[in-house]
C-alpha positions in Angstrom: 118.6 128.3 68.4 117.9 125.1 70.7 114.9 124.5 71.9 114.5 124.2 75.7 112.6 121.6 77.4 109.3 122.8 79.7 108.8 120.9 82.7 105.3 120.9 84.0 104.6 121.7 86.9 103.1 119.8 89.9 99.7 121.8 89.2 99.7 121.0 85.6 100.1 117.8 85.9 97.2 117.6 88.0 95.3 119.3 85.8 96.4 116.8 83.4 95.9 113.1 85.0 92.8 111.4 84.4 92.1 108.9 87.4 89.0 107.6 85.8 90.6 106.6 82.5 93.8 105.3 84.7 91.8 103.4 86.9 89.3 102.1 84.1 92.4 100.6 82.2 93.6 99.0 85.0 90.4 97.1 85.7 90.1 96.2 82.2 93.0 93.9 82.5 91.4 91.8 85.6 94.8 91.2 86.9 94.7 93.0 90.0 97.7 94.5 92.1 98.8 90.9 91.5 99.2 91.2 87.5 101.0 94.8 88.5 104.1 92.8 90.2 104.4 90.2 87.5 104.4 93.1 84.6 107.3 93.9 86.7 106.6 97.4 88.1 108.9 99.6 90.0 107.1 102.4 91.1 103.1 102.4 91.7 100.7 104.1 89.4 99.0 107.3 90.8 95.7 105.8 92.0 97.5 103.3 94.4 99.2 106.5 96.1 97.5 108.0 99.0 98.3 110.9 100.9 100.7 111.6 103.5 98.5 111.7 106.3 96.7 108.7 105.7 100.0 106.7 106.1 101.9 105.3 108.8 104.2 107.2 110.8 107.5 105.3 111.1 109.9 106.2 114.6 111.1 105.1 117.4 108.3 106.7 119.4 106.0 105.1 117.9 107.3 101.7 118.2 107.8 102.2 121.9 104.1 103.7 122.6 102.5 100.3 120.1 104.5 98.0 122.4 102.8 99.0 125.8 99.1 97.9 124.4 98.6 94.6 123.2 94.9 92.8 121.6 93.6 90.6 124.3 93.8 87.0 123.9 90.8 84.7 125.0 91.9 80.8 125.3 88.6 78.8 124.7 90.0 76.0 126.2 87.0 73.8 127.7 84.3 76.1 126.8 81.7 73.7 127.8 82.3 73.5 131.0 80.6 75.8 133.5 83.2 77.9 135.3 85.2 78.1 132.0 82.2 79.2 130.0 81.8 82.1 132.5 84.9 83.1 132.5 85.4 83.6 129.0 82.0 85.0 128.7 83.6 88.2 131.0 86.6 88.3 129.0 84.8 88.7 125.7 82.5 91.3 127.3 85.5 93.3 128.6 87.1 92.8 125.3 84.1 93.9 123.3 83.7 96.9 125.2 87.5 98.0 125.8 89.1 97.2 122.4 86.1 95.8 119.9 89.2 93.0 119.0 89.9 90.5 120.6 92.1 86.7 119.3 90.9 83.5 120.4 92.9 80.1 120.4 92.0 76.5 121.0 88.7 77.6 119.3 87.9 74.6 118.0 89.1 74.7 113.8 91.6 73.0 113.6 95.1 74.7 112.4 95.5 72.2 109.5 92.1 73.5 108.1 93.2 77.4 108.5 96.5 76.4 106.9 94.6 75.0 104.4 92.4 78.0 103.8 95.6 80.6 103.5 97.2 78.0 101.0 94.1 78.0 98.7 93.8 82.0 99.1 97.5 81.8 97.6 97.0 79.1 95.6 94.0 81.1 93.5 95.6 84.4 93.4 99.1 83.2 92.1 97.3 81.8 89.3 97.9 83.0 85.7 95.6 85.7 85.4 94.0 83.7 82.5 92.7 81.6 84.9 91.8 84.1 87.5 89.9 86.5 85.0 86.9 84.5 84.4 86.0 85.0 88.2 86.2 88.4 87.5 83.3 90.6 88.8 82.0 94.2 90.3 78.8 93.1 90.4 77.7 92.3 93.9 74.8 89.8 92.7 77.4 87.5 91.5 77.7 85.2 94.7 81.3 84.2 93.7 83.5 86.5 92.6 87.4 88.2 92.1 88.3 92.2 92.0 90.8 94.5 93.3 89.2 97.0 96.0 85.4 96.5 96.0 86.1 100.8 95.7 87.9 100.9 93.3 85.7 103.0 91.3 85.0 105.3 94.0 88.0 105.4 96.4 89.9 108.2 95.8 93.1 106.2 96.6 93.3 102.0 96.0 94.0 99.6 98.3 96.7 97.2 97.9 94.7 93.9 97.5 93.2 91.4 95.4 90.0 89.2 96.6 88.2 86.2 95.9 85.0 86.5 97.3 81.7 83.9 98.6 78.9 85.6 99.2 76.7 83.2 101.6 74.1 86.4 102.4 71.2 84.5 100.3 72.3 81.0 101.9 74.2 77.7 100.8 76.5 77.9 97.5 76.7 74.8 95.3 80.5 74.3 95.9 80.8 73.1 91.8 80.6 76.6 92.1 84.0 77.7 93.4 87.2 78.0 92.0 88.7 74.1 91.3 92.1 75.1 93.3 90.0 75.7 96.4 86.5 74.0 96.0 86.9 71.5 98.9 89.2 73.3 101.0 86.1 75.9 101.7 83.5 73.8 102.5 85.7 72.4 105.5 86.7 75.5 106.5 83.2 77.5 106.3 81.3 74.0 108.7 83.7 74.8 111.3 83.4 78.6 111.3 79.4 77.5 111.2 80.3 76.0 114.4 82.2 78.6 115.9 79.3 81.2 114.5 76.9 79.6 117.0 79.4 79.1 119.8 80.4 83.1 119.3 76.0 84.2 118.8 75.9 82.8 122.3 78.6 83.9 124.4 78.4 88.0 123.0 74.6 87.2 124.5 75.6 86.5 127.6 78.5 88.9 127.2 75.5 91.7 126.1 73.5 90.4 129.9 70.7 89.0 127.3 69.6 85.1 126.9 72.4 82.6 125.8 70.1 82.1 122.5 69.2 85.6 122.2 71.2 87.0 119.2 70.3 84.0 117.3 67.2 84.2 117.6 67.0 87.7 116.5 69.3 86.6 113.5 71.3 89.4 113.5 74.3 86.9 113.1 72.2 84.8 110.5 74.6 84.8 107.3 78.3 85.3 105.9 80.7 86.9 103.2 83.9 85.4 103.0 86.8 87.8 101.4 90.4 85.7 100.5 92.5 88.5 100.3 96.2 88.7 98.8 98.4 91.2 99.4 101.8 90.6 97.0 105.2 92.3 97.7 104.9 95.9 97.1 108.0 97.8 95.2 106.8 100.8 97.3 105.2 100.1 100.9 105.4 103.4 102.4 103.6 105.1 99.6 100.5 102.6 99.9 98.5 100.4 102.5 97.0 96.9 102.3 93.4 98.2 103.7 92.2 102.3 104.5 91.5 102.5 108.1 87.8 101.6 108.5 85.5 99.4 110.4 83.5 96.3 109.1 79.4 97.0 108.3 79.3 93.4 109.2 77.4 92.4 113.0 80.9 90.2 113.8 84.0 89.6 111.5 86.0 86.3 111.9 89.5 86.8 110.4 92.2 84.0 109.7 95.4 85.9 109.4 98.6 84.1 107.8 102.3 85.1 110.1 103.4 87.9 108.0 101.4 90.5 109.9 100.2 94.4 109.0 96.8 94.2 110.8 96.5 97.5 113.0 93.7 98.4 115.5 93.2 102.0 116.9 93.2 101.8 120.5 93.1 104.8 122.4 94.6 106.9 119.3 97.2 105.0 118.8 97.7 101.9 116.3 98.2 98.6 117.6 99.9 95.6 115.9 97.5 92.8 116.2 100.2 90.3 116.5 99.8 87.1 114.7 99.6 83.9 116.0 99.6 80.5 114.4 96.0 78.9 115.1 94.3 82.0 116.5 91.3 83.9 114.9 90.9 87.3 115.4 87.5 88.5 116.0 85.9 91.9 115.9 82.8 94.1 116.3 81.2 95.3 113.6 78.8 98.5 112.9 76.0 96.5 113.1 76.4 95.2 116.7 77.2 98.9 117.8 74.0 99.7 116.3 71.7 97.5 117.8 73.4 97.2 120.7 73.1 101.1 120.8 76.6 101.8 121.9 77.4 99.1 124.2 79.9 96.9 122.1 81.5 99.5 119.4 83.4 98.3 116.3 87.0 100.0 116.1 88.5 100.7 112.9 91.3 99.3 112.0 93.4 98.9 108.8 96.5 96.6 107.1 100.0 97.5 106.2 101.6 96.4 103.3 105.4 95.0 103.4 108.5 94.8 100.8 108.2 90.6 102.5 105.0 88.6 101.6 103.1 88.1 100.0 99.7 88.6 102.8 96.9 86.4 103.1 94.0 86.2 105.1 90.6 85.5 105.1 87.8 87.6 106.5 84.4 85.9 107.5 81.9 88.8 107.6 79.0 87.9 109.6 75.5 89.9 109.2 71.5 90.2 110.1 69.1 88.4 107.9 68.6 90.7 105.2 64.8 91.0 105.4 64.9 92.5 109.0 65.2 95.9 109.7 67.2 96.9 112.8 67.5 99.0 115.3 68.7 99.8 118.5 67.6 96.8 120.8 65.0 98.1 124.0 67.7 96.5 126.8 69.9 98.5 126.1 67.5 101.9 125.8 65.9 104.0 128.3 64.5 107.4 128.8 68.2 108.4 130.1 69.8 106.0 127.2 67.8 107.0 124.5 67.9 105.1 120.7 71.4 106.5 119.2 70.2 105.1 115.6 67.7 105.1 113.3 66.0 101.9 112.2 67.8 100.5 108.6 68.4 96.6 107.5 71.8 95.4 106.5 71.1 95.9 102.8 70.7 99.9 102.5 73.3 99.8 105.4 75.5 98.1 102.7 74.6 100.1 100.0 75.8 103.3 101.7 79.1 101.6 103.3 79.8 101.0 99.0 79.2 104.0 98.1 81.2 105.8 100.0 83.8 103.2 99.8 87.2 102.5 102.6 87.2 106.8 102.9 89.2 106.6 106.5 85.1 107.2 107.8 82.9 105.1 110.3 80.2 104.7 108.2 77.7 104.4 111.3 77.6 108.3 111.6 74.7 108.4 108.9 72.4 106.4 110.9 72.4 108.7 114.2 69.4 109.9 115.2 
């Protein structure tokens, strides 16, 4: 008699797949999502599936309804000057408070130095991973680092990047420090977003009705993270994304997007291409400035597609408080009818609670309401 053969079941093999030990093994090799394309996958392994309802809706509906809305765009051209100052001052307050996104060109980088920038972020990542795994790290004390989803661990579906990461939180880095391919190439690129850092810390003042030097003198935009992130071709882009919705725990993000495209923003329910354009940063509101700011700029959460084309790159400039201040709501913008909406924290246990519960499709900001 011939022995038939049992297919399990969708339940049983549930019961049966171990995510930890899947995951574990997949971190051991230190490849990333990168060293999955060149073992030459075809379909994704389990933990980079999420489900149906985090994913993007693809019709023709949608596509007309994404095309009415579009990021504003603030031209910084002559900045300096009086009349221009002012007038990009009201944009950024309108985009701040409308959108919490906003592009700016003729910012002052120059494009050859953001070209730069996205070459190195490629440059490192298509590396053998021989030379990549040294960098290797989870451990957020190491200042320079490389992982695949800073949640990994935790996420209860991965992301569909790889990272090389600068932490600047506890000031300079010795740039014999950094990866050869892209040792110079940072440095340049991190004096001019110094620059810009300043140039930004005064306009959201003005932009907030405070002091033009007010927000740096509060140092709540006082140091940076930079993330280089590569997102390869994917065998199966509907079945994964690039980045969970979420929104940054940072005061300001500075991002440097390459022309491929996938960064959304939710804007009145509905997700929005953010368009890329060659030269332009994209800028947005973290938790941080919702926080102290009790409300009056809010961060929007936002998240990345991931494409059969690519591969992505971008970098994301994270900018935060000093880390031995605590913050809290800030007293212009409270009143007896405008009471504080958050509790007191500093960026560090604010951090440690974005981490744990990882890119969940939650604001973290919700824990600190008073």
């Amino acid at each position: 008699m011939s022995s038939m053969k049992v297919i399990p079941s969708e339940k049983e093999e549930d019961a049966c797949y171990d995510r930890a030990k899947e995951v574990k093994e997949f971190d051991e090799t230190k490849a990333g999502v990168k060293g999955l394309i060149d073992s030459g996958i075809l379909k994704l392994p389990r933990f980079l599936i999420h489900p149906q309802e985090a994913l993007p809706r693809t019709s023709a509906s949608i596509s007309t309804t994404l095309s009415l809305f579009q990021v504003p765009v603030i031209d910084f051209t002559g900045h300096n000057e009086r009349c221009r100052w002012s007038k990009i001052v009201s944009e950024i307050r309108e985009a701040s408070e409308k959108w919490g996104f906003f592009q700016m060109v003729n910012h002052g980088v120059p494009v050859c130095v953001m070209d730069d920038m996205l070459r190195v972020t490629r440059e490192f990542h298509e590396q053998p991973k021989e030379l990549k795994k040294e960098w290797y790290s989870r451990d957020h004390n190491v200042t320079v680092r490389y992982f695949c989803n800073g949640d990994l661990l935790v996420s209860k579906a991965a992301n569909w990047r790889d990272t090389l990461m600068f932490d600047f939180q506890h000031g300079p880095l010795n740039s014999e420090t950094f990866p050869l391919v892209c040792r110079d190439v940072v440095g340049k690129y991190m004096e001019h977003i110094h620059k810009l850092r300043e140039i930004l810390s005064q306009l959201l003042s003005e932009a907030l009705g405070l002091k033009r030097d007010y927000l740096t003198n509060i140092e709540c935009m006082k140091s940076e993270t930079v993330g280089c992130h590569y997102y390869p071709s994917c065998p199966e882009p509907n079945l994964t994304l690039g980045a969970t919705k979420h929104s940054d725990p940072s005061s300001l993000t500075i991002l440097l997007q390459d022309t491929i495209g996938g960064l959304q923003v939710l804007h009145q329910n509905q997700w929005v291409d953010i368009n890329p354009i060659h030269g332009a940063l994209v800028v947005n509101i973290g938790d941080f400035m919702q926080l102290i700011t009790n409300d009056k700029f809010k961060s929007v959460e936002h998240r990345v597609l991931v494409g059969r084309v690519g591969p992505r790159a971008s970098v994301a400039c994270h900018i935060y408080p000093r880390m031995s201040h605590k913050y809290g709501p800030m007293e212009e913008f409270t009143s007896n009818e405008n009471p504080p909406k958050y509790r007191e924290t500093h960026i560090g246990e604010y951090l440690a609670h974005f981490r744990s519960k990882g890119l969940d499709g939650y604001k973290a900001l919700p824990q600190f309401r008073l």
